[in-house]
GUBAZA-746189 format. One line per 4 residues: number of its first residue (from 1); their letters; for each residue x, y, z of C-alpha. Coordinates in steps of 0.02 Angstrom, whole numbers, plus 32768, in hexadecimal, padded with zeros to 4 digits. Layout:
GUBAZA-746189
NUM> a> X:Y:Z ~ ...
end
This chain:
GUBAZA-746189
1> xxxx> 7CB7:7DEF:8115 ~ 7CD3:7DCF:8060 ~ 7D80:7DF5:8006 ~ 7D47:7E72:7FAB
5> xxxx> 7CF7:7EC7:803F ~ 7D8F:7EE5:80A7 ~ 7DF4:7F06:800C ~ 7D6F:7F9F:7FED
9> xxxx> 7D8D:7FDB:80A0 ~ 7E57:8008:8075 ~ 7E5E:806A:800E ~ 7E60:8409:8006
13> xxxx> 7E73:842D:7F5A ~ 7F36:8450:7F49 ~ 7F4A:84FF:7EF2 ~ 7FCB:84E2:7E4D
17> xxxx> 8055:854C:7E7A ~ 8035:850A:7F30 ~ 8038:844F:7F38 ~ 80B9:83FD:7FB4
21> xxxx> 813A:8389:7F40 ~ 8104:82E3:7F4D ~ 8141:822A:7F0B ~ 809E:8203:7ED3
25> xxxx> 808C:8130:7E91 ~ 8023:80AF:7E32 ~ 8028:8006:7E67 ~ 7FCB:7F6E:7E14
29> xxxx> 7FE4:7EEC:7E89 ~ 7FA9:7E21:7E3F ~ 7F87:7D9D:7EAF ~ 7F74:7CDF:7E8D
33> xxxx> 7F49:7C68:7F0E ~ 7F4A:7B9C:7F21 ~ 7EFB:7B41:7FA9 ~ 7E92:7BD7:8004
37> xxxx> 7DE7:7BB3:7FE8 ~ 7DA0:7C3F:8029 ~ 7E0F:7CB4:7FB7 ~ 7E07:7CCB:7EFD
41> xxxx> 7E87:7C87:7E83 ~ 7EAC:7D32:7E41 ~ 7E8A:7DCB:7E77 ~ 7EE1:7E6D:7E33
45> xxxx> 7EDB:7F2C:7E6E ~ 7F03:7FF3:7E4A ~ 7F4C:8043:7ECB ~ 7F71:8118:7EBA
49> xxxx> 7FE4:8155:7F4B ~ 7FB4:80BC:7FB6 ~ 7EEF:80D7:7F85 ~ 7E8D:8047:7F46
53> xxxx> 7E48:8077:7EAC ~ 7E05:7FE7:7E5F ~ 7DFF:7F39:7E87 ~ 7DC8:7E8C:7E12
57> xxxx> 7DDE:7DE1:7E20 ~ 7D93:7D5A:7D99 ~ 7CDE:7D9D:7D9C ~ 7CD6:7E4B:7DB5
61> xxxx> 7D2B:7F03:7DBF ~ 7CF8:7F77:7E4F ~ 7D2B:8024:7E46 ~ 7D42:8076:7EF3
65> xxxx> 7CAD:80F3:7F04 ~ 7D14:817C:7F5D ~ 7D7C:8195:7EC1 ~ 7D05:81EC:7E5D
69> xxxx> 7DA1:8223:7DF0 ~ 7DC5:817B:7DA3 ~ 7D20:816E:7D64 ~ 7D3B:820B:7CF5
73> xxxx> 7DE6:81CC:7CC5 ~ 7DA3:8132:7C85 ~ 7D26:8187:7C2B ~ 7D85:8203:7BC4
77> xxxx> 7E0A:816A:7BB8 ~ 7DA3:80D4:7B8F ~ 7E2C:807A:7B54 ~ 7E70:805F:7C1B
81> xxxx> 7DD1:8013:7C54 ~ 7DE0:7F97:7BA3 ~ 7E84:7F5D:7BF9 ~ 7E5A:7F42:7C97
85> xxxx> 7DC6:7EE5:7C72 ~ 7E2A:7E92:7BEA ~ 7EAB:7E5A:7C8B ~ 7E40:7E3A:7CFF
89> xxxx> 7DD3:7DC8:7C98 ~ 7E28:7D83:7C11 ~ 7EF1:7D7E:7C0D ~ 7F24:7D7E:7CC4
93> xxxx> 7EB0:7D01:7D11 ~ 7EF2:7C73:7CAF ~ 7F9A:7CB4:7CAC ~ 7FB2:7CCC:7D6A
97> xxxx> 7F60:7C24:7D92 ~ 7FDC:7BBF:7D18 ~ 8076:7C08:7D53 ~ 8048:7BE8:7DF9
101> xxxx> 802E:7B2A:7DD8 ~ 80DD:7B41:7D80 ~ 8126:7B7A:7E15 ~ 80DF:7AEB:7E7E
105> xxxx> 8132:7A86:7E0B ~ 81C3:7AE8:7E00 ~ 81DF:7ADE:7EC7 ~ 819C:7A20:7EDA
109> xxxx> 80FF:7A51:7F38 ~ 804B:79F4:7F1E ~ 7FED:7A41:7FB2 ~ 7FE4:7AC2:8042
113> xxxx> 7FB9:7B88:8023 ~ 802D:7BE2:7F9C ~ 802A:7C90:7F65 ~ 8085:7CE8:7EB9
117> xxxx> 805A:7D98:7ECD ~ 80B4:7E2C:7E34 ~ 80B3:7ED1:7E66 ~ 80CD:7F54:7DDE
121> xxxx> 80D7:800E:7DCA ~ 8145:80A8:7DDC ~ 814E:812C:7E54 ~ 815A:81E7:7E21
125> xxxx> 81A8:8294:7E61 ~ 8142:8316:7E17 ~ 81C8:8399:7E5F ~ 8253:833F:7E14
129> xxxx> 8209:82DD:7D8D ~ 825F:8242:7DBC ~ 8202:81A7:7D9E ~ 8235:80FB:7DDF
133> xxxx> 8200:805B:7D9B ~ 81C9:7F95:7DE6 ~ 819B:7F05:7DB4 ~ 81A2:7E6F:7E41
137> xxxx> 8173:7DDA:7E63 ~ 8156:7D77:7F0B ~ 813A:7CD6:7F2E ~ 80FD:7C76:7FD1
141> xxxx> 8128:7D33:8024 ~ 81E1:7D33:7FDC ~ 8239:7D88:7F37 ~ 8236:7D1A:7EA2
145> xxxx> 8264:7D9F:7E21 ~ 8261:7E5E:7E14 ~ 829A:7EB3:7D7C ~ 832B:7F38:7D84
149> xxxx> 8308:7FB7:7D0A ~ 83AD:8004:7D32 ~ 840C:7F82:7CF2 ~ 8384:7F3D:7C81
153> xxxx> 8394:7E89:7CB2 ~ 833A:7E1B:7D34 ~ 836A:7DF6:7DDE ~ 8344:7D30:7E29
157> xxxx> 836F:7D2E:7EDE ~ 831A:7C7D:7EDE ~ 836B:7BD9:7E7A ~ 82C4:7BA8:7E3B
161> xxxx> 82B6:7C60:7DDF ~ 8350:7C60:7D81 ~ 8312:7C00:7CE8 ~ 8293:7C93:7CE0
165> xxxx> 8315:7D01:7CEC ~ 838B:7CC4:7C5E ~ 82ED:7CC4:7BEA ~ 82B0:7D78:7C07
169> xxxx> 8365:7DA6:7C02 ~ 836C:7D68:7B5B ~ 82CE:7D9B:7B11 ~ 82EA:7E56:7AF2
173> xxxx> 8222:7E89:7AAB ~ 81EF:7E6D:7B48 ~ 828B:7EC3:7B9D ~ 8263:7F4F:7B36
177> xxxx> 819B:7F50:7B5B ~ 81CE:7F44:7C1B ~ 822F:7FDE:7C0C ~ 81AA:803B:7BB0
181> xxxx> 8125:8013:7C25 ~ 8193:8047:7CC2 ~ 81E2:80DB:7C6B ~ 8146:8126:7BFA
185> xxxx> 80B7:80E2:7C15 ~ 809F:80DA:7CC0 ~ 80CA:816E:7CF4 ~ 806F:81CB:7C75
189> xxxx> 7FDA:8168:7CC8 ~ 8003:818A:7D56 ~ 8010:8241:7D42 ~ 7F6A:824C:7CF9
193> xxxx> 7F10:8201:7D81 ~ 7F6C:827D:7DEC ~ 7F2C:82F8:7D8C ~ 7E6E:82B0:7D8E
197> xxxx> 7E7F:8284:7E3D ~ 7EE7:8329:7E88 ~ 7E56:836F:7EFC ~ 7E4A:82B6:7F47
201> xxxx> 7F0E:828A:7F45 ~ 7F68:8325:7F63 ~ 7ED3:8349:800C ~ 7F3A:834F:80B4
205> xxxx> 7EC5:8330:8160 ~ 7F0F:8332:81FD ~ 7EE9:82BF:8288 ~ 7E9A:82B3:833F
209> xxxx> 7F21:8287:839F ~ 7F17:821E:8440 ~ 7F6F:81CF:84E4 ~ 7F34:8121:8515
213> xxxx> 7F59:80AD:859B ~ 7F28:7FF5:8598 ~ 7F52:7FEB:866F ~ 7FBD:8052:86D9
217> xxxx> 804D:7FF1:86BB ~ 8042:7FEE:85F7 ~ 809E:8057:857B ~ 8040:8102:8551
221> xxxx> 8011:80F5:8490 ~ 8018:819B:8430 ~ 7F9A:817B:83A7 ~ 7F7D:81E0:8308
225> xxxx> 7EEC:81A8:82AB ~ 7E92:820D:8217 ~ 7F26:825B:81AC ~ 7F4B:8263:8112
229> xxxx> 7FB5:823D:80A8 ~ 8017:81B8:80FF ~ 80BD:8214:80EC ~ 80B7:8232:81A3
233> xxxx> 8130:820E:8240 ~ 8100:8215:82F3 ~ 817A:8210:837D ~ 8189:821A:8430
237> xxxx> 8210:82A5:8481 ~ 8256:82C2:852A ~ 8299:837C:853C ~ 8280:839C:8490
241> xxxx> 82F5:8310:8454 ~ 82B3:827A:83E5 ~ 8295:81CB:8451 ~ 82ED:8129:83F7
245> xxxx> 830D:80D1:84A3 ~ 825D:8092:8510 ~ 81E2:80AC:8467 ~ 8193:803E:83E9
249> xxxx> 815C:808D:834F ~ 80CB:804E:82F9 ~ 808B:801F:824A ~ 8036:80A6:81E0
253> xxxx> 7F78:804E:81C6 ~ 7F02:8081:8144 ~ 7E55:80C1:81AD ~ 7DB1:808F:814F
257> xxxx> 7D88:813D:8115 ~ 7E34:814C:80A7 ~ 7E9B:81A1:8137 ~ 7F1C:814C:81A6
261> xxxx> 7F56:8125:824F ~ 7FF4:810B:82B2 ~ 802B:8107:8367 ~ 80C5:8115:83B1
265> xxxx> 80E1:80CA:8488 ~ 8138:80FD:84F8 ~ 817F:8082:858C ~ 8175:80EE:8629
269> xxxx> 819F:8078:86A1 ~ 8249:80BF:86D4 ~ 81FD:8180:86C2 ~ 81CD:81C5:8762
273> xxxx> 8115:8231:8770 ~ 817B:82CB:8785 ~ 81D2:82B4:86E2 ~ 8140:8294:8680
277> xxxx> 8128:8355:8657 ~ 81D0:8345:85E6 ~ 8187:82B7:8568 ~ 8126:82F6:84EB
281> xxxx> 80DE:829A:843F ~ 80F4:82F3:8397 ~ 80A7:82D5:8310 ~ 80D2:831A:8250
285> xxxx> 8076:8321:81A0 ~ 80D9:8327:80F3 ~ 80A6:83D9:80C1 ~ 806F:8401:815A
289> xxxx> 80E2:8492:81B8 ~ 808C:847F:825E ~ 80A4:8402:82C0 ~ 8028:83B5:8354
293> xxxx> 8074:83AC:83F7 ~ 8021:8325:8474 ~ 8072:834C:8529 ~ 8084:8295:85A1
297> xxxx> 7FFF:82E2:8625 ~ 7F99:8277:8692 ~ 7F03:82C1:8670 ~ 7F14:829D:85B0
301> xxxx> 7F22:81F3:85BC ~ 7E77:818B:858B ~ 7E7B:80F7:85E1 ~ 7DE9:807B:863B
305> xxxx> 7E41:7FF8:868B ~ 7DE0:7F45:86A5 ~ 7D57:7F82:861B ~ 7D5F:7F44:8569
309> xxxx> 7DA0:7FBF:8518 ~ 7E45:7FBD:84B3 ~ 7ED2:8047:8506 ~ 7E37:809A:853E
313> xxxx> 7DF9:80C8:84A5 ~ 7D28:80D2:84BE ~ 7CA7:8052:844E ~ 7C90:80CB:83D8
317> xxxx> 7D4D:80EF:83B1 ~ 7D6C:8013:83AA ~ 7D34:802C:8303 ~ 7DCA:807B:82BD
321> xxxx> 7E35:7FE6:8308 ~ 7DDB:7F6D:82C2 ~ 7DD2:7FB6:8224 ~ 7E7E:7FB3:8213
325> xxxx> 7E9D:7F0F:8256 ~ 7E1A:7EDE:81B3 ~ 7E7B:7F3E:813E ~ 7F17:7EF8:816F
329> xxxx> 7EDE:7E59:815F ~ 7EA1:7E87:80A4 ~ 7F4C:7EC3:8084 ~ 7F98:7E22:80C3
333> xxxx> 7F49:7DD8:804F ~ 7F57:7E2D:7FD3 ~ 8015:7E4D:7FD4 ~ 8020:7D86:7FE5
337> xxxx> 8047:7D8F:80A2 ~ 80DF:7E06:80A6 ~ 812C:7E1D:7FF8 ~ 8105:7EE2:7FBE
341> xxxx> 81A3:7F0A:7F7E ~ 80D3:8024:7EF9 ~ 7F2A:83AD:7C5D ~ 7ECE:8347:7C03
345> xxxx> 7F31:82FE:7B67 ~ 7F1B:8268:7B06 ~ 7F80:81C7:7B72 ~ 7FE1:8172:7B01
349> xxxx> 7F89:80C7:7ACE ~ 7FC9:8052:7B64 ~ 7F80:7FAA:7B33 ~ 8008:7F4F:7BB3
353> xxxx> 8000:7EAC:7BCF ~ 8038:7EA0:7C8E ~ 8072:7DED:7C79 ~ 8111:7DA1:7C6A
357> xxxx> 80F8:7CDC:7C4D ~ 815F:7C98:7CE2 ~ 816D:7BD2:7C9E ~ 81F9:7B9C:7C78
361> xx> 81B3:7B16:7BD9 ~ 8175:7BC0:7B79
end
């Protein structure tokens, strides 16, 4: 499966005086790579309150089909497509795959796999209005150098980044442009594709909720898969009480469709069958008052020990696993392998250039 391919498999109309307060965010996450054949050199994509929006590399700029609304924000605001095209094809390109030689350079390295990866963006409260601003950079999966806008100076946890740091420091356009895109521009971007894309972003779905067993000895897995948004918990109790002892919580994974998943198990091998009637698994929705109660009953438990089936979910339901196990794969990759540190008016004209030159000879 191509790049592209599993990157296109991440990623109810809310009434206006109704909608649950939300952080809502907009992420444009860049990633250069060096000795992965298999991989492009750059590769660059939107992501709306964890949703892939749009993805590009070198070559080409696919739009994710199930977001009708960005197609109608691009074309009553054809001066955001310009840019991204203008990014993906022109300026960033050439800039990510000459600061990444740099860095090479930088940290005395001729071969092997390495990864420089910037994530930028805000995040937004549209109860309280407060918008917070980033602008990071990883390298080989660590921090290299983030920008505090609070302070308005960069931070270099690494050696090798603080001749990058003394020279942003000092050049104070491009302090000033950085605090315009986090402060202004990106959040009135953002808040226009929340407008466009409200029916789609502000949906809640609840999930199917299941017990699963790999063999009798195993841990029972609670699994939630099919909700939405991912602002979500799932828990295990015992007499009403929250578990933290004998449980191992589980990622949140993005399902193919746009939903998510997460599971929760629970070690019963101290809990005696008469005590199983006082576990139960709970799971809860942001927004959502009621919550769905999964009691620890025999009977509920799907399980087919010695067949092939994964904590005895059926054929049909292996799907969702390895779906997720695809997409997580596309978000290794894309957040070079661990570093994520995400009415109608005219926008104001945000031709940004989303690229800070990282050598130290320029």
């Amino acid at each position: 499966m191509s790049v592209l391919m599993m990157v296109m498999c991440i990623y109810t109309e809310c009434m206006n005086l109704f909608c649950p307060a939300v952080k809502h965010s907009l992420k444009y996450i860049f990633t250069a790579s060096s000795g992965l054949p298999d991989f492009p050199e750059y590769a660059a994509a939107a992501v709306v309150d964890d949703n892939l929006v749009g993805y590009c590399d070198k070559n080409k700029l696919i739009l994710n089909q199930k977001h009708d609304w960005l197609k109608k924000v691009l074309e009553n605001y054809p001066h955001h497509l310009e840019e991204y095209k203008r990014g993906c094809f022109e300026k960033d390109p050439t800039y990510f795959k000459a600061t990444i030689n740099s860095l090479k350079q930088r940290f005395n390295q001729s071969g092997g796999v390495h990864i420089l990866q910037r994530v930028i963006g805000c995040e937004w409260d549209d109860e309280t209005g407060e918008v917070t601003g980033f602008n990071q950079y990883g390298y080989d999966g660590e921090d290299f150098i983030s920008f505090d806008l609070k302070t308005e100076t960069w931070i270099a946890p690494k050696p090798q980044a603080f001749i990058t740091k003394l020279k942003w420091d000092a050049d104070k356009a491009k302090m000033k442009f950085n605090q315009k895109c986090l402060k202004v521009i990106y959040p009135a971007r953002l808040k226009l594709y929340v407008d466009y894309g409200r029916s789609f972003l502000l949906r809640t779905e609840l999930p199917s909720v299941s017990l699963l067993q790999k063999t009798p000895s195993s841990p029972v897995s609670c699994l939630a898969t099919g909700f939405y948004p991912h602002r979500a918990s799932l828990v295990w109790r015992k007499d009403g009480e929250e578990l933290h002892e004998e449980v191992d919580h589980g990622e949140i994974l993005p399902n193919h469709d746009g939903t998510f998943q997460m599971s929760v198990d629970l070690n019963l091998s101290s809990v005696t069958p008469e005590d199983w009637t006082r576990y139960d698994c709970v799971f809860q929705l942001s927004g959502v008052k009621e919550d769905i109660i999964t009691k620890l009953e025999k009977d509920r438990i799907r399980t087919n020990w010695g067949k092939s089936e994964i904590r005895g979910l059926k054929p049909s339901n292996m799907t969702v696993l390895v779906t997720a196990a695809v997409v997580v794969l596309a978000l290794i990759l894309i957040s070079a392998a661990g570093f994520i540190v995400y009415k109608k008016e005219k926008a104001p004209d945000n031709s940004i250039e989303l690229s800070e030159q990282l050598n130290p000879e320029t």
